[in-house]
C-alpha positions as CSV (number, residue, x, y, z in Angstrom):
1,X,144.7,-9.3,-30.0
2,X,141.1,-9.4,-31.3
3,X,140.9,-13.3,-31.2
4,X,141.7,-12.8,-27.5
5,X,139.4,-9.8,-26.9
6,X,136.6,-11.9,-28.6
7,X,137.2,-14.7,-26.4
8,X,137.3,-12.7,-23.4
9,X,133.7,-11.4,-24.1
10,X,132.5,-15.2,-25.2
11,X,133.2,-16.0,-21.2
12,X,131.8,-13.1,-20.2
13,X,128.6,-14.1,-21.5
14,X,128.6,-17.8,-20.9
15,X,126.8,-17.4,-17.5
16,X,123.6,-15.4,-19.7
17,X,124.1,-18.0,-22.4
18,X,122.4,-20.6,-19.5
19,X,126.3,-22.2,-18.9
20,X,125.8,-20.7,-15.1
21,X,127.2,-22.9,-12.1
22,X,125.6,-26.5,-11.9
23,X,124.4,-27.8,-8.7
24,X,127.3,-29.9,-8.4
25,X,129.4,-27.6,-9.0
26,X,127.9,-25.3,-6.2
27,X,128.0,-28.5,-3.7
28,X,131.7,-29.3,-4.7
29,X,132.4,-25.3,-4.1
30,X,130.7,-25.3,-0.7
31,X,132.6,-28.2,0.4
32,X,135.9,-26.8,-0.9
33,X,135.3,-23.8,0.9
34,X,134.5,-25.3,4.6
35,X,137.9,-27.8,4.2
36,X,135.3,-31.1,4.3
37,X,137.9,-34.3,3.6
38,X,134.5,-36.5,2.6
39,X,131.2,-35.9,2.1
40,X,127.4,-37.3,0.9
41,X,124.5,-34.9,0.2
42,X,121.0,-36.4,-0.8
43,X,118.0,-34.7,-1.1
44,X,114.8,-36.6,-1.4
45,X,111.6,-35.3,-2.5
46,X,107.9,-37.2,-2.8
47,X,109.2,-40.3,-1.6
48,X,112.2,-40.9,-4.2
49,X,115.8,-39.5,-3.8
50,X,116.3,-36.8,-6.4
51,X,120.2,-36.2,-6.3
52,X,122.8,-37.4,-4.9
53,X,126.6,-35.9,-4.2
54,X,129.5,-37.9,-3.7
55,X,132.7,-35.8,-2.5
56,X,136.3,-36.3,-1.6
57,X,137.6,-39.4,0.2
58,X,136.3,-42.3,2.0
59,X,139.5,-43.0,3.2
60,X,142.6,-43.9,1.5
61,X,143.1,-41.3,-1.0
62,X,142.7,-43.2,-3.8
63,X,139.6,-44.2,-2.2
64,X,136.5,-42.0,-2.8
65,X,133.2,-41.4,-1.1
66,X,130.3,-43.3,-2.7
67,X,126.6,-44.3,-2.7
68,X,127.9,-47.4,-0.3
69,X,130.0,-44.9,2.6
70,X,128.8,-45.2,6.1
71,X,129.8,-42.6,8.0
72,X,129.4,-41.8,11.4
73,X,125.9,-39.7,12.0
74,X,126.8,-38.4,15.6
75,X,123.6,-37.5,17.3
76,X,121.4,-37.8,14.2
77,X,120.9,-41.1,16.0
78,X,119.1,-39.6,18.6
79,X,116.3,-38.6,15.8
80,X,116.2,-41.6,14.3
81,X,116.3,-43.8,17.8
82,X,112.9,-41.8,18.0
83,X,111.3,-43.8,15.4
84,X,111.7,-47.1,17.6
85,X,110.2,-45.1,20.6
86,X,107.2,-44.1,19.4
87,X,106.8,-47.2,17.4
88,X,106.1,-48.8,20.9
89,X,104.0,-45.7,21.8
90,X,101.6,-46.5,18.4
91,X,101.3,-49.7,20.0
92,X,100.3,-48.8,23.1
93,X,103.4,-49.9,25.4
94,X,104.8,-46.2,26.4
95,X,103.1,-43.1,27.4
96,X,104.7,-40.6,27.3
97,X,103.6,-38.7,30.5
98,X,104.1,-41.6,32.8
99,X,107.0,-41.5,34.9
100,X,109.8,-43.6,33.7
101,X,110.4,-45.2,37.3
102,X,107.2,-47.5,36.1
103,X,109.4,-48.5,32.9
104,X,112.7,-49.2,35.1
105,X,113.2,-51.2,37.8
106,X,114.7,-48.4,39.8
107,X,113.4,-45.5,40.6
108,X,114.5,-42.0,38.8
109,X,114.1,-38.8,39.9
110,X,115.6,-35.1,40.5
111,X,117.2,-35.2,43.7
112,X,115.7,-31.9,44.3
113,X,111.9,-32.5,43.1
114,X,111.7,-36.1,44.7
115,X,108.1,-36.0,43.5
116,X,107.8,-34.6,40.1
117,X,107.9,-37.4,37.6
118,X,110.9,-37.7,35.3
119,X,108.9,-38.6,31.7
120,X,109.5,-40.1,28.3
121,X,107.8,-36.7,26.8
122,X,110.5,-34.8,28.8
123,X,113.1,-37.1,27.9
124,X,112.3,-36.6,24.0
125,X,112.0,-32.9,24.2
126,X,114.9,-32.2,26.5
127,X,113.2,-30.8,28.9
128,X,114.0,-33.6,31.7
129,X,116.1,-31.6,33.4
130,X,119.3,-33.9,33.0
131,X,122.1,-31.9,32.9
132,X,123.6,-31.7,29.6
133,X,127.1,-32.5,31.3
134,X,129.3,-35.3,29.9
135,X,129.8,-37.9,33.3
136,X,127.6,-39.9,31.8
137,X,130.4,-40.8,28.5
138,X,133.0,-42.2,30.7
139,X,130.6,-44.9,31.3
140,X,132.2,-46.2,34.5
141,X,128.4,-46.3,35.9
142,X,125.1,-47.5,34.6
143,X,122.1,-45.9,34.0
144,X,120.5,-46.4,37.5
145,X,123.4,-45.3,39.4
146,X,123.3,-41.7,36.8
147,X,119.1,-41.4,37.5
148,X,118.4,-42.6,41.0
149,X,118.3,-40.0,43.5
150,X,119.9,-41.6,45.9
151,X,122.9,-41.7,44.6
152,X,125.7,-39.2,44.6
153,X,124.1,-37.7,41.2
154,X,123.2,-34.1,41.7
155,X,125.8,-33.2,39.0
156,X,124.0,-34.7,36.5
157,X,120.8,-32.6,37.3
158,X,119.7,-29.0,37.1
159,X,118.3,-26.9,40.0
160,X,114.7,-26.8,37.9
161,X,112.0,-29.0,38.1
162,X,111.4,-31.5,35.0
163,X,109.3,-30.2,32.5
164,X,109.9,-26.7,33.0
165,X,113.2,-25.5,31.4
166,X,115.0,-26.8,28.0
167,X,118.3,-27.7,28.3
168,X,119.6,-30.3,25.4
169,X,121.4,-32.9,26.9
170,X,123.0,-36.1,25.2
171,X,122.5,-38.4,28.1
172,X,118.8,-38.1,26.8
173,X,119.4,-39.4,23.5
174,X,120.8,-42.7,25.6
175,X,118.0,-43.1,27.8
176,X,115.8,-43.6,24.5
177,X,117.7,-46.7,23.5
178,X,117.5,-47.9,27.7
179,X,113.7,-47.8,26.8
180,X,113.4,-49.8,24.0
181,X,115.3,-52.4,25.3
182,X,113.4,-52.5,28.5
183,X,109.6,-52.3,26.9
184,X,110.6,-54.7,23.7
185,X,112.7,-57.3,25.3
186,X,115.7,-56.7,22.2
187,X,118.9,-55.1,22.2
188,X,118.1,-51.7,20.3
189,X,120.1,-52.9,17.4
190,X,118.1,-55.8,17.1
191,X,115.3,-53.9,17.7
192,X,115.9,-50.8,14.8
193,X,116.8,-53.6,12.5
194,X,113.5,-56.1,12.8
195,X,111.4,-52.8,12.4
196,X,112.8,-50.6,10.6
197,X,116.4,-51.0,8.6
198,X,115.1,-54.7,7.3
199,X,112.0,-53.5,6.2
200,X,113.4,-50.9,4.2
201,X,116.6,-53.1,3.0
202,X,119.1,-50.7,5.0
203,X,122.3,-51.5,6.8
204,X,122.6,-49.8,9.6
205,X,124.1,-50.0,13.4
206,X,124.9,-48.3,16.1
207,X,128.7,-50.0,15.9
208,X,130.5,-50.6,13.1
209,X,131.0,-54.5,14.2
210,X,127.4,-54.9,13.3
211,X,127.3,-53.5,9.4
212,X,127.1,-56.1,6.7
213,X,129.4,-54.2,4.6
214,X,132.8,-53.2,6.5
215,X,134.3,-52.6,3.1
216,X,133.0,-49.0,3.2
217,X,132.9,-47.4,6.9
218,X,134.5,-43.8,6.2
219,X,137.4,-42.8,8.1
220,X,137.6,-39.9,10.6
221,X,139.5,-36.5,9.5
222,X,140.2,-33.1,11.5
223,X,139.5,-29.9,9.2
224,X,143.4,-29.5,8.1
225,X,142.6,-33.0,6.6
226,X,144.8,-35.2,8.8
227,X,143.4,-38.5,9.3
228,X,141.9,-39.0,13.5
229,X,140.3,-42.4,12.7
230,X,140.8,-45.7,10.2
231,X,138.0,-48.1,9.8
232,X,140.1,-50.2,10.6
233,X,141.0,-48.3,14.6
234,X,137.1,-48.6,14.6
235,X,136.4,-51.6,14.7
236,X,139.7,-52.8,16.6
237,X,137.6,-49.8,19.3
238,X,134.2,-51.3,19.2
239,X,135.6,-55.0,19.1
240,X,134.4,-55.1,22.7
241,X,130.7,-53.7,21.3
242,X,127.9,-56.3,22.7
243,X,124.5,-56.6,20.8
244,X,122.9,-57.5,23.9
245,X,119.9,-56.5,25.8
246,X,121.5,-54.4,28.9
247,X,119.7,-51.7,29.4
248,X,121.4,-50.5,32.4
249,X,124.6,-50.2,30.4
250,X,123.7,-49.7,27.1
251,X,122.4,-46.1,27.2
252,X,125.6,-44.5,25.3
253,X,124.2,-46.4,21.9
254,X,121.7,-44.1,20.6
255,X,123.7,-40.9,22.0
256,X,125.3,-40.9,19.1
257,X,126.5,-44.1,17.3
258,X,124.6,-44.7,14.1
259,X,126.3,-45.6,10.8
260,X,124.4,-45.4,8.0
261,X,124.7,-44.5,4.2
262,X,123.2,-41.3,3.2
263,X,120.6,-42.3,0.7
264,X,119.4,-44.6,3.3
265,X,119.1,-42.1,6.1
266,X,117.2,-39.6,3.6
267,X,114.9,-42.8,3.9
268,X,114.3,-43.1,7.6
269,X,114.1,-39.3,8.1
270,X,111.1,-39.3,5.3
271,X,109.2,-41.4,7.8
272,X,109.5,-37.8,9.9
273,X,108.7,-35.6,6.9
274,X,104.8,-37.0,5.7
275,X,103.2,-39.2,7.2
276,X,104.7,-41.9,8.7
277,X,104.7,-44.2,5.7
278,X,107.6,-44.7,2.8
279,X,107.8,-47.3,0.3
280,X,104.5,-48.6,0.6
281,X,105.3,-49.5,4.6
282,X,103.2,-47.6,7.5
283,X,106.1,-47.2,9.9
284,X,104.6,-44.9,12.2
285,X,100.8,-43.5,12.2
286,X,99.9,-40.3,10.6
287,X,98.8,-38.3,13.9
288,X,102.2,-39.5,15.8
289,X,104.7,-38.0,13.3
290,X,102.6,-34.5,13.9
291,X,103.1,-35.0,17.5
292,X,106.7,-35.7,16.7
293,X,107.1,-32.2,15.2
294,X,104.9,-30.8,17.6
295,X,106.2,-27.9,20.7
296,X,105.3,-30.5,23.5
297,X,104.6,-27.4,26.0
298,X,101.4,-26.7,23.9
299,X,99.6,-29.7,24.1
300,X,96.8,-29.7,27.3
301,X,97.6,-31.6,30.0
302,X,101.2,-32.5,28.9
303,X,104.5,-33.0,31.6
304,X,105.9,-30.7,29.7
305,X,105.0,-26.7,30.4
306,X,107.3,-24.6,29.1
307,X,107.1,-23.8,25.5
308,X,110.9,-22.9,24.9
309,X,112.5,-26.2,24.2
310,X,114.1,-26.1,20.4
311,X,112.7,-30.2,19.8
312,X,109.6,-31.7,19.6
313,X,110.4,-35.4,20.3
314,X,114.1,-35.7,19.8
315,X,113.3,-33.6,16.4
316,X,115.0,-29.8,16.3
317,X,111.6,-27.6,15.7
318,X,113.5,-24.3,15.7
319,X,115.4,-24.1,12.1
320,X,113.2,-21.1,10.7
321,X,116.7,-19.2,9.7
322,X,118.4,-21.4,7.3
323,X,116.5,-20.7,4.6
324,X,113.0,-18.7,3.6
325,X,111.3,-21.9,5.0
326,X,111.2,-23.9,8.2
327,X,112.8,-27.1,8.7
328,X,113.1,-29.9,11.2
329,X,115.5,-32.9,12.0
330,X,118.6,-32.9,13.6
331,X,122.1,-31.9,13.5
332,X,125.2,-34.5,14.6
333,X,128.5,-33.2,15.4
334,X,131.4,-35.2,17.1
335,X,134.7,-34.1,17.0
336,X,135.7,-33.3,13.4
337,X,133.1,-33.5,11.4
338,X,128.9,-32.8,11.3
339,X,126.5,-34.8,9.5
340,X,122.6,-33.2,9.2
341,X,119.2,-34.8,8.4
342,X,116.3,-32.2,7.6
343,X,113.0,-32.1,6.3
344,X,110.2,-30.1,5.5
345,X,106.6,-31.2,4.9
346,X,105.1,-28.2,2.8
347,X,108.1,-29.1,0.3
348,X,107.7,-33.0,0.9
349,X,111.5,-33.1,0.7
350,X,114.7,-34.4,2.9
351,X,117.9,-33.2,2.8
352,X,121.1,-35.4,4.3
353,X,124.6,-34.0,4.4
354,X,127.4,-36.5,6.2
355,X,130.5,-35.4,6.4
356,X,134.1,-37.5,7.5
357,X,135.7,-34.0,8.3
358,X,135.4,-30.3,7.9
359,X,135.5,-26.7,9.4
360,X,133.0,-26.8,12.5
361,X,132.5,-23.7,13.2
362,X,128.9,-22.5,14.0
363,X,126.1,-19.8,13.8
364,X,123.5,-19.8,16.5
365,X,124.4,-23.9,16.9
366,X,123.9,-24.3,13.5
367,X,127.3,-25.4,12.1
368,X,128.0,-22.9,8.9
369,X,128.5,-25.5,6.7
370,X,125.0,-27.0,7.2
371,X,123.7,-23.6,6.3
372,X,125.8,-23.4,3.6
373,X,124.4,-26.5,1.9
374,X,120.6,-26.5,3.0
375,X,120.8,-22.8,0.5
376,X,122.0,-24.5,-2.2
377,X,119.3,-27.4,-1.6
378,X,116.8,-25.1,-1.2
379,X,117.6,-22.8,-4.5
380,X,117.6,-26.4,-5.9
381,X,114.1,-27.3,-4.6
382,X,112.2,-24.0,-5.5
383,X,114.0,-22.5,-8.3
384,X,115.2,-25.8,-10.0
385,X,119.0,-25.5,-10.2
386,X,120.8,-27.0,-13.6
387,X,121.9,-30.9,-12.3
């Protein structure tokens, strides 16, 4: 009885004794908890990743979620699409207040406010006043039938003039992919991988047909862990996928369909976080990355005028209620399963969570899980949690 009294009081302590929960431990309870089948969490910091968490399965049971797991990153695209953008901007071939009739062939426009320009800055910000409806997924039409006004395509705008109201809206996220194939002459896959995933020695695509490594896409699961999705249904799905230029038809690309491994889009979000610049490569200029995380309704003379939209440019400037600090990037969520990219300059530090499948549920669009995690980073960051 005094062997087990004395043992009991040896726990007790552990915790004081500096045995407290690791930061593992505190990720793998935070998935637990939320029902995730799969997940990666990095967090970067100065330019280097700093940890990295591997959880649950990949696919197969017996196969686990590594450092080499694509998943899925849902409309974390649409942030990263952003880099290509204003890659073209930096080099003078987009501005961003000219209305994006010049850049097509056919002219776009709210039916109801024939003459206010529709704009790449609105576009970016979602303030375009394209309605955040889902006609455009069925893709039956192409993009000039969905934009022109002339068309039967008042449902896919609001009764507001462009520029004036935010409203997010996925069909936004396409159009960015449209653009870079019309101003650089490449499909956008082509495009992302001259300037940006070869570069940086990344494999990525916005289809799975297009990876190097189809040993290691991550299957699709619903929060009671069920399997929705084998690698193998997606690519048999996007078999039909064409790496062409087609911008007309190609806008449902960069809505959405990125696959990329974690560590790798720590990588392309750090662009975001500093200065444009990682591994030694100037990716973007210094100036455009603080006009990326800039309210687009403050800056003078911009097509943008009100200040309520939650984005810069296709970056989420709102998150001041996760943690004690603000953060940018961009949430994806599709189905089962929500993958996050956020950064924050004053801490020079990234943090990626992808998931395969989990609980979804959300707290003022912020997905409860994401919340979860970015406190445990951030205890991590600032108070130096045990690895």
């Amino acid at each position: 009885m005094k062997k087990l009294i004395l043992l009991l009081c040896i726990i007790s302590l552990l915790p004081v004794m500096g045995l407290s929960e690791s930061l593992d431990d505190k990720f793998a309870h935070t998935l637990a908890k939320y029902n995730t089948s799969g997940a990666a969490i990095v967090i970067m910091r100065g330019g280097e990743i700093e940890y990295e968490y591997y959880y649950g399965r990949q696919g197969r049971k017996s196969e686990k979620v590594t450092e080499n797991t694509h998943f899925h990153n849902a409309s974390v695209a649409k942030m990263i699409t952003v880099l290509g953008v204003m890659k073209l901007y930096d080099e003078g071939k987009i501005e961003l207040d000219k209305n994006i009739s010049e850049y097509f062939n056919f002219p776009v426009s709210n039916p109801r406010f024939r003459d206010v320009p529709v704009t790449i800055r609105q576009i970016m910000s979602h303030t375009s006043s394209i309605s955040g409806n889902s006609k455009y997924a069925s893709r039956k039409h192409d993009l000039e039938w969905l934009l022109t006004p002339d068309r039967d395509s008042n449902s896919q705008w609001r009764k507001w003039a462009p520029g004036t109201k935010y409203e997010y809206a996925n069909l936004n996220g396409g159009i960015l992919g449209s653009i870079i194939e019309r101003i650089s002459g490449m499909s956008v896959d082509n495009y992302m991988k001259k300037e940006f995933f070869e570069p940086l020695n990344i494999d990525a695509a916005y289809s799975t047909t297009l990876l190097n490594d189809k040993e290691n896409i991550s299957w699709k699961f619903n929060s009671k862990g069920e399997i929705v999705e084998t690698a193998k249904q997606m690519l048999k799905r996007n078999e039909s996928y064409e790496n062409t230029c087609d911008y007309k038809n190609s806008y449902y690309k960069t809505v959405g369909g990125l696959r990329v491994r974690a560590k790798d889009l720590a990588r392309l979000t750090y662009i975001l976080c500093k200065d444009g610049s990682i591994d030694g490569i100037e990716f973007l200029k210094p100036e455009t990355v603080k006009l990326i995380r800039t309210n687009q309704g403050e800056i003078a003379n911009s097509s943008v005028t009100t200040i309520d939209s939650k984005y810069g440019l296709n970056v989420d400037i709102s998150l001041d209620d996760m943690t004690p600090v603000k953060w940018y990037g961009h949430q994806g969520t599709l189905g089962t399963f929500v993958c996050n990219a956020y950064f924050n300059p004053e801490l020079d530090s990234v943090v990626v969570l992808l998931t395969n499948g989990c609980n979804m549920k959300k707290n003022n669009y912020v997905c409860n899980i994401s919340r979860a995690v970015m406190n445990v980073a951030y205890e991590y960051l600032t108070e130096g949690l045990a690895l």
